[in-house]
MDAnalysis code that builds the backbone (N, CA, C; Angstrom):
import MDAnalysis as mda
import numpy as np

u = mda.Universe.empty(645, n_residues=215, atom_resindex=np.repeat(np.arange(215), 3), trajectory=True)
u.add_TopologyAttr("name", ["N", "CA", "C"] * 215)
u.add_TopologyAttr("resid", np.arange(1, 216))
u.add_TopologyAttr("resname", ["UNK", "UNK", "UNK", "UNK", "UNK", "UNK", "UNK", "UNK", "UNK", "UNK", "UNK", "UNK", "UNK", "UNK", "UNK", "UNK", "UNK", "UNK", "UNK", "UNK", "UNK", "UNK", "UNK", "UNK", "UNK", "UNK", "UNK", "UNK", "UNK", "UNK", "UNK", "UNK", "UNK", "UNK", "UNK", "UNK", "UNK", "UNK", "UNK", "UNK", "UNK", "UNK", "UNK", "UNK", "UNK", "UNK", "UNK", "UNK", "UNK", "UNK", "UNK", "UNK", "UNK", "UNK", "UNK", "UNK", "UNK", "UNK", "UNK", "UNK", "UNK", "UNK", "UNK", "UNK", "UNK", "UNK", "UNK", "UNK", "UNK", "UNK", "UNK", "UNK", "UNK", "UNK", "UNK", "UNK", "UNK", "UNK", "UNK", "UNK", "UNK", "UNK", "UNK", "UNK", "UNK", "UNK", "UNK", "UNK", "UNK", "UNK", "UNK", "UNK", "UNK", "UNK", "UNK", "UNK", "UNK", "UNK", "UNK", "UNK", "UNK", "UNK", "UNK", "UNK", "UNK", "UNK", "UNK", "UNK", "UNK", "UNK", "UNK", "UNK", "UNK", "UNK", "UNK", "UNK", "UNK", "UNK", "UNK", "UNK", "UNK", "UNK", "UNK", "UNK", "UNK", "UNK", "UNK", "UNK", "UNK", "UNK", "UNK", "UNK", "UNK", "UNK", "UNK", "UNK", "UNK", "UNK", "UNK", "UNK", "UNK", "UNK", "UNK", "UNK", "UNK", "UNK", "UNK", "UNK", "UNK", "UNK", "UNK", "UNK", "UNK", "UNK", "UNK", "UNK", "UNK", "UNK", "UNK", "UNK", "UNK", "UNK", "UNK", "UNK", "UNK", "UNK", "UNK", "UNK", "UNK", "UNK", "UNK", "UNK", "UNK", "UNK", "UNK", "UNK", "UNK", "UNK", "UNK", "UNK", "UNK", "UNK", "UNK", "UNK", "UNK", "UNK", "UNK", "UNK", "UNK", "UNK", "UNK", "UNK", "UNK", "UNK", "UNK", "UNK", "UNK", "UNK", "UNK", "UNK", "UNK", "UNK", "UNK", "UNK", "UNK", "UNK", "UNK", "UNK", "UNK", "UNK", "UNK", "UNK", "UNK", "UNK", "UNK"])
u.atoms.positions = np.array([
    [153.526, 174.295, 74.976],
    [154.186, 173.640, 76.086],
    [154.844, 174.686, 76.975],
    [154.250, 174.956, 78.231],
    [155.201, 175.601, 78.663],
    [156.422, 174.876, 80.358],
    [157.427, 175.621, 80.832],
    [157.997, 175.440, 82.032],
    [158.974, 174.327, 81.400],
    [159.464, 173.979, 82.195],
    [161.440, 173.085, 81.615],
    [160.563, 171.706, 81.396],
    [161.350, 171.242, 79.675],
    [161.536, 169.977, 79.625],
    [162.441, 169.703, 79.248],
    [162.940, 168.178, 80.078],
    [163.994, 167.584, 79.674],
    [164.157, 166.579, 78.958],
    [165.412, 166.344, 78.387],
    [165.799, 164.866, 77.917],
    [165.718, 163.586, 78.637],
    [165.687, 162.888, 78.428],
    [166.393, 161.731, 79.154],
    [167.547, 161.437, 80.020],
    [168.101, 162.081, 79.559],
    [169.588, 161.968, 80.373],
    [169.793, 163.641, 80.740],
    [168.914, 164.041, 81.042],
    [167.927, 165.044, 81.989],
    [168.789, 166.849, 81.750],
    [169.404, 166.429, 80.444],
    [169.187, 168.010, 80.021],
    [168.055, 168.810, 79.736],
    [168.196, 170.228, 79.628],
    [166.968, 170.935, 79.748],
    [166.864, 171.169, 78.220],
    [166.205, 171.018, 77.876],
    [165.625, 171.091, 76.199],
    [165.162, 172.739, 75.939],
    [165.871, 173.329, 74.686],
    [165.763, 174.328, 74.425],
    [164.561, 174.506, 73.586],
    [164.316, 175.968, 73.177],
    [163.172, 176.448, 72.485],
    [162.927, 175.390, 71.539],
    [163.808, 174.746, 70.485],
    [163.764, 173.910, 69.207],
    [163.706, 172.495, 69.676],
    [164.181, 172.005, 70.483],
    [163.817, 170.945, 71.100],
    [162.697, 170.520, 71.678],
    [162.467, 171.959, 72.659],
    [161.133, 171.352, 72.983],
    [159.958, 170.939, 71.538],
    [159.901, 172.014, 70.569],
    [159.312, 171.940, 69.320],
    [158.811, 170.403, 69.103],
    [160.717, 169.878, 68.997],
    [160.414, 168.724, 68.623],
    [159.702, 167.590, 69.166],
    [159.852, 167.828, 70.429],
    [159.398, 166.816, 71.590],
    [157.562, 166.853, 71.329],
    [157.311, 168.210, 70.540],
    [155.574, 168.294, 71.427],
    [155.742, 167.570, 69.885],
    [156.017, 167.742, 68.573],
    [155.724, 167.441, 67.368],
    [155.829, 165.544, 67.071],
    [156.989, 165.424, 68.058],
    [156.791, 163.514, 68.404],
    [155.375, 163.183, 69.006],
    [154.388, 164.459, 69.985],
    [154.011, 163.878, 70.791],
    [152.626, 163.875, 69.781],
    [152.493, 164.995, 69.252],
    [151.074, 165.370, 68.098],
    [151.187, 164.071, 67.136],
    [152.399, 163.354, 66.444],
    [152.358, 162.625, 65.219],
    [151.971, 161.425, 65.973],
    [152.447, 161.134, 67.161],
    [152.040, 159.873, 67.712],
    [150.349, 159.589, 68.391],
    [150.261, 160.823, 68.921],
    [148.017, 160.900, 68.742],
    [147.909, 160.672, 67.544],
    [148.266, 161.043, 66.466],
    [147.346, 161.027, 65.488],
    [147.486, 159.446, 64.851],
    [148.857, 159.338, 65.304],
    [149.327, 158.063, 65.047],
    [148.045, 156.681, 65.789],
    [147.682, 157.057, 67.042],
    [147.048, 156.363, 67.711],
    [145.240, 156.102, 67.656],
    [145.236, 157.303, 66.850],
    [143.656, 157.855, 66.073],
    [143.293, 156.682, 65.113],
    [144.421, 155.835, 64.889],
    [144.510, 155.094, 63.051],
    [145.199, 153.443, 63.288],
    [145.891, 153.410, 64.345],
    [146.567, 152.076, 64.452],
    [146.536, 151.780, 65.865],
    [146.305, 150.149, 65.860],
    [146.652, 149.891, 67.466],
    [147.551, 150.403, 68.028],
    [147.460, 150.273, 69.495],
    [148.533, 151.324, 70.468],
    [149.920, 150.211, 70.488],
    [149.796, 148.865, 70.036],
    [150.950, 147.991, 70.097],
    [151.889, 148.167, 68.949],
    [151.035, 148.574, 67.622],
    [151.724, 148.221, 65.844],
    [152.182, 149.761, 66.153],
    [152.644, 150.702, 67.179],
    [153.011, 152.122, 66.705],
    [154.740, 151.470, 67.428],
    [155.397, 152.224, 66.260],
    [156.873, 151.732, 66.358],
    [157.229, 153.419, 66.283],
    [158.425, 153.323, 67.175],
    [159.227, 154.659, 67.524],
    [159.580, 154.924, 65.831],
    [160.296, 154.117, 65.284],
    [160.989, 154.495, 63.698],
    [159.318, 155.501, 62.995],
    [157.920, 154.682, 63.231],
    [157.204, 154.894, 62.006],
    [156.875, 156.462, 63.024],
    [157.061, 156.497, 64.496],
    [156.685, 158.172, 64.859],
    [157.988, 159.118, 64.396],
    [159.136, 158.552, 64.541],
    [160.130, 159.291, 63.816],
    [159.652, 159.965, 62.520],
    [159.804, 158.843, 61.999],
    [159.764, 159.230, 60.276],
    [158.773, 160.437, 60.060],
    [157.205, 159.956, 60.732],
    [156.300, 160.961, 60.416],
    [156.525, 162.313, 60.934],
    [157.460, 162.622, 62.206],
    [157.167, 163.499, 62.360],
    [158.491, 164.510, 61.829],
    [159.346, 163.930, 60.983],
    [160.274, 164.161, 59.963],
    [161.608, 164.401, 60.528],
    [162.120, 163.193, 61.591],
    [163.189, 163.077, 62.376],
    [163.997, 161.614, 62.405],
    [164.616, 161.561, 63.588],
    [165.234, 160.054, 63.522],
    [164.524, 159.569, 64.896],
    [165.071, 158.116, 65.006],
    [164.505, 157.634, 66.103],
    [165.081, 158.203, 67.152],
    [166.512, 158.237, 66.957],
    [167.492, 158.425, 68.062],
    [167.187, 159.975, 68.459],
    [166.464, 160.553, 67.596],
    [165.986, 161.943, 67.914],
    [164.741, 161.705, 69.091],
    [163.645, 160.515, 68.792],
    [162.611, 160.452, 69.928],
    [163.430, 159.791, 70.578],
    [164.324, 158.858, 71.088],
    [164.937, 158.302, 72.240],
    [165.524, 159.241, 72.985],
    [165.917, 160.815, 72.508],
    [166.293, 161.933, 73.100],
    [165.070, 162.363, 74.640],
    [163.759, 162.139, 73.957],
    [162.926, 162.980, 74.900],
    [161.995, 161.488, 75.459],
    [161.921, 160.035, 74.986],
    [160.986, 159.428, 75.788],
    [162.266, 158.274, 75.251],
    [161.747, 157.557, 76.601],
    [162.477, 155.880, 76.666],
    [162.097, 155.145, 75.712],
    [160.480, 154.950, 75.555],
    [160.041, 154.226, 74.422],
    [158.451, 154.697, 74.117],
    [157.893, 153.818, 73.156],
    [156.762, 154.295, 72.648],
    [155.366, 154.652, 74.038],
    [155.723, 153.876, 74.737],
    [154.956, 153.656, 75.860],
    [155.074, 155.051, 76.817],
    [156.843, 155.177, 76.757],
    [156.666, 156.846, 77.717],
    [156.223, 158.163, 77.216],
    [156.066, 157.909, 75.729],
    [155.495, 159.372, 75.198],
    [153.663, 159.237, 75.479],
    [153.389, 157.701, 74.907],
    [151.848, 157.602, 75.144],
    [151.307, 157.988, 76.493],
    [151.983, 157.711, 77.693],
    [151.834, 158.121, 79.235],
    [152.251, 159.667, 79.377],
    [153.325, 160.273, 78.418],
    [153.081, 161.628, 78.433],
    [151.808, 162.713, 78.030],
    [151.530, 161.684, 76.300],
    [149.924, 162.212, 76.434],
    [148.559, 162.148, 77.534],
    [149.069, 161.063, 77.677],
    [147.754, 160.815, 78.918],
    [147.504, 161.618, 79.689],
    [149.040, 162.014, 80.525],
    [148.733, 163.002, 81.507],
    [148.405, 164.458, 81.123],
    [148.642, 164.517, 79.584],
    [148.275, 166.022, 79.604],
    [146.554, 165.654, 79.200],
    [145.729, 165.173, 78.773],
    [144.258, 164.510, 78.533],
    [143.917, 165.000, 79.896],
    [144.830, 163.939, 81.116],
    [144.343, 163.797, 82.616],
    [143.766, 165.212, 82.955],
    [144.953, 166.087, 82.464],
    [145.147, 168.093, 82.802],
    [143.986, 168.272, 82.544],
    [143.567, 168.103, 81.176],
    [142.129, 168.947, 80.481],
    [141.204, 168.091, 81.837],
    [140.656, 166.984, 81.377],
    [140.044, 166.431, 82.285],
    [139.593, 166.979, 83.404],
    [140.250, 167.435, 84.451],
    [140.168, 168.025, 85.662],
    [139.609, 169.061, 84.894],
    [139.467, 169.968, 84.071],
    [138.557, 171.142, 83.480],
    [137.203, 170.633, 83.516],
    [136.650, 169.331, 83.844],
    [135.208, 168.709, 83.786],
    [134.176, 169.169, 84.913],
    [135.440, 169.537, 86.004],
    [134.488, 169.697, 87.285],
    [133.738, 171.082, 87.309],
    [133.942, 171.897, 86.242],
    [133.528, 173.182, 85.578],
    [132.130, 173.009, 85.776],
    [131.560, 171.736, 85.145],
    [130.205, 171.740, 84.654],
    [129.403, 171.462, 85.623],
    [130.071, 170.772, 86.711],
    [129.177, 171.215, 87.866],
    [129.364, 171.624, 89.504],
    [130.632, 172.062, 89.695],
    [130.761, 173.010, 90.413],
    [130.437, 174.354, 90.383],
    [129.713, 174.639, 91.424],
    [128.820, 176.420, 91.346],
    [127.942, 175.815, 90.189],
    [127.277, 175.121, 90.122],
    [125.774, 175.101, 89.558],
    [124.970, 174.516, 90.005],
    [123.409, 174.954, 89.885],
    [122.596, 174.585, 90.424],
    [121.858, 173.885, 89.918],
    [121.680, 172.487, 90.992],
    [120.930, 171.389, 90.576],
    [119.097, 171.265, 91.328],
    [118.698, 172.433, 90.906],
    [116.945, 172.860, 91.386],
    [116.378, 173.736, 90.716],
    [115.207, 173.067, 90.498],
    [114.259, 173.657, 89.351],
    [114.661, 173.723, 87.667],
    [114.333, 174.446, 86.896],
    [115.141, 174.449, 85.617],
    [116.413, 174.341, 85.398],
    [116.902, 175.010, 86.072],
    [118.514, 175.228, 86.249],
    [118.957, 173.629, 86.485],
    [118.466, 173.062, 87.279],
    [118.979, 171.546, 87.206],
    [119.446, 170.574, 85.817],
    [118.181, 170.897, 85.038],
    [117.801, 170.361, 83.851],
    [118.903, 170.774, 83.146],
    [119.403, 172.149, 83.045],
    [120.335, 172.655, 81.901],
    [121.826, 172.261, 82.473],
    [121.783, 172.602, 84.071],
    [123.138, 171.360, 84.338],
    [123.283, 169.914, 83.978],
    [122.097, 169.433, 84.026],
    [122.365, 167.711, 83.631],
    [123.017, 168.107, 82.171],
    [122.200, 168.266, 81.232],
    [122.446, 168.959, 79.703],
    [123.631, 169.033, 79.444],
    [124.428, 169.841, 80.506],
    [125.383, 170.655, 80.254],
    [126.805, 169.577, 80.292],
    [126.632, 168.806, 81.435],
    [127.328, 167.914, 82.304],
    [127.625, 166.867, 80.729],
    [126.653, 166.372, 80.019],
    [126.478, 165.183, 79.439],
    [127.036, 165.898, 77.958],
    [126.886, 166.971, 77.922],
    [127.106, 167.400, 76.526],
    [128.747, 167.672, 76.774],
    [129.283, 168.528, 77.758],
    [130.600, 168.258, 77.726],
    [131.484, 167.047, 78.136],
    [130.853, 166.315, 79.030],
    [131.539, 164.806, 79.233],
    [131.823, 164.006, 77.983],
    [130.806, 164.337, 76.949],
    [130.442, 163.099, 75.461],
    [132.027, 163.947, 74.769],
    [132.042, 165.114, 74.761],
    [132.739, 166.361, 73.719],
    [134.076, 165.808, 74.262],
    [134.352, 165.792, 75.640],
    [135.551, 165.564, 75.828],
    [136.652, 164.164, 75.653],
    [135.199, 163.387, 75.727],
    [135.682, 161.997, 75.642],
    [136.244, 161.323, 73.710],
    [134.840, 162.268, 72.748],
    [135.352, 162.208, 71.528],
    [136.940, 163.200, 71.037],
    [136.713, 164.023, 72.179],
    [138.289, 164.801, 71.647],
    [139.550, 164.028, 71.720],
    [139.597, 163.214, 73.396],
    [140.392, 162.526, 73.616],
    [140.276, 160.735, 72.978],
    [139.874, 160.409, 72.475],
    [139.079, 159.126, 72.291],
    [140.089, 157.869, 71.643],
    [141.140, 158.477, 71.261],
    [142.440, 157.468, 71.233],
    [142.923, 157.496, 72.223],
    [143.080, 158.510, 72.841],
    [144.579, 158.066, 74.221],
    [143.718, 157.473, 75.183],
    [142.388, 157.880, 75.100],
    [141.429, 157.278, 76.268],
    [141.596, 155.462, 76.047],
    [141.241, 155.657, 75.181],
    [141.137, 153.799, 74.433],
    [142.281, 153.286, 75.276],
    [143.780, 154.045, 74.676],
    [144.907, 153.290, 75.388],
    [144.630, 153.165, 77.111],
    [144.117, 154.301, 77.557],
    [144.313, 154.174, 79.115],
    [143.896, 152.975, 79.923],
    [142.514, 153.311, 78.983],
    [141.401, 151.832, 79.495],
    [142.019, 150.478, 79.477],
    [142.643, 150.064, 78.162],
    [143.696, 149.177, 77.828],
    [144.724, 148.702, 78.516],
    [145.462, 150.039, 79.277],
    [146.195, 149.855, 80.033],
    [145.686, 149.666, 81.244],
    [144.678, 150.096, 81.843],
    [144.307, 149.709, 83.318],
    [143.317, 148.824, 83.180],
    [142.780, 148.203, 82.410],
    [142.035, 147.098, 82.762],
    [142.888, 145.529, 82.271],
    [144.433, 145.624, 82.270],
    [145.810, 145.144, 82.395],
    [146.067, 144.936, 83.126],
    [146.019, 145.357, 84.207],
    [146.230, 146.109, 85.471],
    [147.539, 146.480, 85.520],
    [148.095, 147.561, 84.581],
    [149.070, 148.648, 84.860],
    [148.635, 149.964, 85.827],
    [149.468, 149.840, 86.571],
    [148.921, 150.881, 87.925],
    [148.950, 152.337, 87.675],
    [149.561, 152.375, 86.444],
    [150.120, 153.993, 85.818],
    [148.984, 154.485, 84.882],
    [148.733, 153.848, 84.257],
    [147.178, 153.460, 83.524],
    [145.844, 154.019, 84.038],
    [145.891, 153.283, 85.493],
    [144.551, 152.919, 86.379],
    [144.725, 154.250, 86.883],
    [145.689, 155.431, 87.740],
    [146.243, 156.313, 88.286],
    [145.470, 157.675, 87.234],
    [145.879, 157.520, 86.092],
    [145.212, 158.383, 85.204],
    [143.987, 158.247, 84.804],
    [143.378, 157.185, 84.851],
    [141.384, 156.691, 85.053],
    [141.521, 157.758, 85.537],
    [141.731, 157.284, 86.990],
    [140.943, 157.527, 87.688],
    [141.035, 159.334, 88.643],
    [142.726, 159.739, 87.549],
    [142.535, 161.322, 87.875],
    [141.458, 161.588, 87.289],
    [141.439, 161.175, 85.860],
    [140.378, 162.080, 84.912],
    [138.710, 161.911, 85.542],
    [138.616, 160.547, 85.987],
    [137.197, 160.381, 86.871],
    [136.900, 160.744, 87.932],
    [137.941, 160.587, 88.750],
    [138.005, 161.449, 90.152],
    [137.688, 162.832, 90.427],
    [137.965, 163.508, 89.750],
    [137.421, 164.740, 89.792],
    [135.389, 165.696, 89.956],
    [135.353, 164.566, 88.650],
    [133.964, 165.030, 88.207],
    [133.074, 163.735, 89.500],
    [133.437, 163.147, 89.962],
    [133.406, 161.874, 90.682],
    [133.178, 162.990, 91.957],
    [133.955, 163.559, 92.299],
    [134.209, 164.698, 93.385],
    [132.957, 165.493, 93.538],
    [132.893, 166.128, 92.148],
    [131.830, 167.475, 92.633],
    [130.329, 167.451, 92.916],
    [130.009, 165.861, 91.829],
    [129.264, 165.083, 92.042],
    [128.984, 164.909, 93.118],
    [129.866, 164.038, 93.683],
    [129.229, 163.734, 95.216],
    [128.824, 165.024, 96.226],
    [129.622, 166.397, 95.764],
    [129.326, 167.436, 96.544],
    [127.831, 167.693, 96.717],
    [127.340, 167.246, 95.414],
    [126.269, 168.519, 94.923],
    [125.291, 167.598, 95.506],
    [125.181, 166.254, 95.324],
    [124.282, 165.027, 96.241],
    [124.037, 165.283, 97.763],
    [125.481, 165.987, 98.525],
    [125.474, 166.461, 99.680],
    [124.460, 167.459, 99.953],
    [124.846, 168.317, 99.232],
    [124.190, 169.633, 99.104],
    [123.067, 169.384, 99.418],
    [122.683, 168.687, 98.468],
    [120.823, 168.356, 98.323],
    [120.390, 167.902, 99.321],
    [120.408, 166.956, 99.980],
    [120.162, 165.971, 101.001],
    [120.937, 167.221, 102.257],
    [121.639, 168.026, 102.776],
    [121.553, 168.742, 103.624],
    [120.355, 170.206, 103.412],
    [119.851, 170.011, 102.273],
    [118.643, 171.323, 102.168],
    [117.351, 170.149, 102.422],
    [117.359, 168.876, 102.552],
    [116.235, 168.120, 102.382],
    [115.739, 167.530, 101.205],
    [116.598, 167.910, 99.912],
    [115.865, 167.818, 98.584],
    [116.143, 166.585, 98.072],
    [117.013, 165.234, 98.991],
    [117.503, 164.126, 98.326],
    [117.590, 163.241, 99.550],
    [116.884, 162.172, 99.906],
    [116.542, 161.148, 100.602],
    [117.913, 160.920, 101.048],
    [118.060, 160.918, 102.236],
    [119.210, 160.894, 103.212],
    [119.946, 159.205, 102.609],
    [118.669, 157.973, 102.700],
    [119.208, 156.719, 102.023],
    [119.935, 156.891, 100.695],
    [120.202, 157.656, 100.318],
    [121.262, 157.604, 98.931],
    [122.614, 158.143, 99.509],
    [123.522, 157.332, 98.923],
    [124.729, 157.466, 99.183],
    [125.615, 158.235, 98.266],
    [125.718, 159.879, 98.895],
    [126.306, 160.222, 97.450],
    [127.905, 159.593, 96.347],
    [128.834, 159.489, 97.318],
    [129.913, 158.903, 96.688],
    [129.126, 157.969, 95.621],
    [128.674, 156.739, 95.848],
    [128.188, 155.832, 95.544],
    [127.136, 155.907, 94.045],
    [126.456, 157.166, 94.712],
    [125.483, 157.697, 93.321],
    [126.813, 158.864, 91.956],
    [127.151, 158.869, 92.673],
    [128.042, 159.800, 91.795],
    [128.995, 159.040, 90.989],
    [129.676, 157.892, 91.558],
    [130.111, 157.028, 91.107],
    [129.410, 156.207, 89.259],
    [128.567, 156.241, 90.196],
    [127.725, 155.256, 89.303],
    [127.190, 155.922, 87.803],
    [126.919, 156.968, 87.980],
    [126.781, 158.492, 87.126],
    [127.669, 158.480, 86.532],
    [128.822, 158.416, 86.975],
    [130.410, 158.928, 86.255],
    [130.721, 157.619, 85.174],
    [130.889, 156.818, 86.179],
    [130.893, 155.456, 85.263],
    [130.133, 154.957, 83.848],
    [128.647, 155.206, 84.333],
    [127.435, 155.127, 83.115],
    [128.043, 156.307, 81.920],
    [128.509, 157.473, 82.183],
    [128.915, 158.332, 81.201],
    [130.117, 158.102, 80.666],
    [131.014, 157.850, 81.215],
    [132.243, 157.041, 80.456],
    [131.841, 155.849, 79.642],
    [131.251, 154.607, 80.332],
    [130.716, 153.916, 79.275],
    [130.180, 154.631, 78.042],
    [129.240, 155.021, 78.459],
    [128.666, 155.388, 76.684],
    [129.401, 156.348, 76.122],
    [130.132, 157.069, 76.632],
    [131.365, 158.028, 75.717],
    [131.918, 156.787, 75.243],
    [132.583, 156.054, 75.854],
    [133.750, 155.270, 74.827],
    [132.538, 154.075, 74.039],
    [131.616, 154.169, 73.643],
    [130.956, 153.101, 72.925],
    [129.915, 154.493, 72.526],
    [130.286, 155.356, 72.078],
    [128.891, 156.137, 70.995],
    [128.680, 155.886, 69.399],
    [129.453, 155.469, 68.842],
    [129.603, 154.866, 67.811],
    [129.174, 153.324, 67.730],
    [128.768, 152.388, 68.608],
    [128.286, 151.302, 69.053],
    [126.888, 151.922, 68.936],
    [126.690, 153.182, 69.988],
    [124.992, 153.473, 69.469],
    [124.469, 153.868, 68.217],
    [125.636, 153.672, 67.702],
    [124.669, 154.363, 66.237],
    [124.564, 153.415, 65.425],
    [125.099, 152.197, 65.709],
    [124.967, 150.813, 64.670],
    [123.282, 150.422, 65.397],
    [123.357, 150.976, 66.695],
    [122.175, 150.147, 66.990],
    [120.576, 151.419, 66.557],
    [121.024, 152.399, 65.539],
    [119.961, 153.290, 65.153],
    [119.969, 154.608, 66.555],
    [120.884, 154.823, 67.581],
    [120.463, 155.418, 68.592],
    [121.524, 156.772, 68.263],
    [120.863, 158.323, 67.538],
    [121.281, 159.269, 67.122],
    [122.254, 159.892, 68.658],
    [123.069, 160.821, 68.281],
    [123.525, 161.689, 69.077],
    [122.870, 162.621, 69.622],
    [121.523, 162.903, 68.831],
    [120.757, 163.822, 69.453],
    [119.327, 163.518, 69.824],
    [119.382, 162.153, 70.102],
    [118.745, 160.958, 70.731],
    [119.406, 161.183, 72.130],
    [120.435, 160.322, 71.814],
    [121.713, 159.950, 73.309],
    [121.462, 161.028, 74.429],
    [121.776, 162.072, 74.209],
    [122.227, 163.205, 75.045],
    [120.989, 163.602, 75.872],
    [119.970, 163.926, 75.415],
    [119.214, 164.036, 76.094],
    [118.238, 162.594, 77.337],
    [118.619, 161.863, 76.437],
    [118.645, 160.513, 77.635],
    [119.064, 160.648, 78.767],
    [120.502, 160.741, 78.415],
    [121.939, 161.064, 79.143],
    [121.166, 161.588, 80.493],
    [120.901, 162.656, 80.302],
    [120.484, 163.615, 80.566],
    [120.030, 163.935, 81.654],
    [118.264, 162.645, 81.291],
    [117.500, 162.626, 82.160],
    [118.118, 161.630, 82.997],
    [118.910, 160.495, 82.705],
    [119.729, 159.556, 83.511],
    [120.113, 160.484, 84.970],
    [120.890, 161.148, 84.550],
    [122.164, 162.078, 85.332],
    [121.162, 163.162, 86.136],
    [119.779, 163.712, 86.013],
    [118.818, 164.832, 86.183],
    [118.223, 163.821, 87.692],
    [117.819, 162.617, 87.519],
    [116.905, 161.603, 88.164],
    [117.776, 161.181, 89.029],
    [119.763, 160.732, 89.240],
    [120.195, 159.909, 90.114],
    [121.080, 161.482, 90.955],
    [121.081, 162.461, 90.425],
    [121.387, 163.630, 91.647],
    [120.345, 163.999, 92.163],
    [118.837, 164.282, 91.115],
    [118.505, 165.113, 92.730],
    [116.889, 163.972, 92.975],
    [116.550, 163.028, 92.294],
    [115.596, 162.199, 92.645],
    [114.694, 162.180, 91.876],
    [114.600, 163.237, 91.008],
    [112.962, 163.936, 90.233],
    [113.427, 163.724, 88.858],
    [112.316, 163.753, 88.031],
    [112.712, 164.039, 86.920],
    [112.476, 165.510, 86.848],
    [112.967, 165.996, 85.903],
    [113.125, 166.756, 85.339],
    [112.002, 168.239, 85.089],
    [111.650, 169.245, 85.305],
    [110.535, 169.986, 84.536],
    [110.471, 170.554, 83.956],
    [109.193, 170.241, 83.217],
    [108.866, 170.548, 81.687],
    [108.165, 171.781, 81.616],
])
């Protein structure tokens, strides 16, 4: 953790404090890995993380403001997504290993985060606006470069002017979040991980630049 955190009643939390604050925030992911996001009680994140309550009422209001503290740090990594396809090239082979690339870290990131994600979804399809705000940082981004790279194409000629990139990028982003948060759904239905991905793949290869793929 780094830069000032405070309490609640907005003192600045020292070296040991902060400790404690990130160690409420680790017992309560893991907490959220294992139990609904409603049955997690401040006492049972206390206890686990070998404190009092009145110790987490120090750094969050309630169970809800530490879970929105994780979120936003998820949101942080997140924005690290636009990595996979900003400055890469979507022509000829090189396309192919960006789709690849795109789908293999989108799936990685979504199983890393895959409890607090659960809650977010939960919360914005609620319609909590604080919820929906963090969607749609973490989607917005890769949502972004996406649409760049659609531009791109279609100003070299390589993508039918009738496609709308926002729109296609959208739709891309969306289809990959779905099946991140339901990959374990594909495997009841027999559909491997190393099945999935390369699907993925060709999905994401075919709606940026029009073609499939070459072999």
């Amino acid at each position: 953790m780094t830069g000032q955190v405070r309490t609640v009643d907005g003192r600045v939390a020292g070296r040991r404090g902060q400790a404690t604050r990130q160690k409420l925030l680790d017992c309560l992911s893991e907490m959220l890995s294992s139990s609904p996001y409603r049955d997690v009680k401040v006492i049972d994140v206390a206890r686990k993380a070998g404190t009092s309550p009145a110790t987490f009422y120090q750094y969050f209001p309630d169970v809800e403001g530490a879970v929105l503290e994780i979120a936003e740090e998820m949101a942080k990594d997140g924005a690290g997504l636009t990595e996979l396809v900003s400055g890469r090239s979507w022509v000829g082979k090189a396309a192919k290993q960006t789709s690849e690339d795109l789908v293999e870290g989108f799936l990685d990131f979504w199983r890393r985060h895959d409890a607090i994600l659960r809650v977010v979804d939960l919360g914005a399809a609620e319609g909590d606006k604080r919820f929906y705000k963090i969607r749609m940082k973490v989607l917005g981004a890769i949502t972004g470069s996406l649409t760049e790279a659609v531009k791109e194409l279609q100003a070299k000629g390589r993508v039918d002017k009738d496609v709308n990139p926002a729109a296609m990028a959208g739709a891309l982003v969306t289809m990959l979040a779905s099946v991140a948060s339901h990959q374990k759904g594909f495997q009841t239905w027999g559909v491997k991980q190393a099945e999935l991905r390369p699907n993925l793949a060709l999905l994401v290869h075919l709606g940026i630049t029009g073609k499939r793929p070459p072999k």
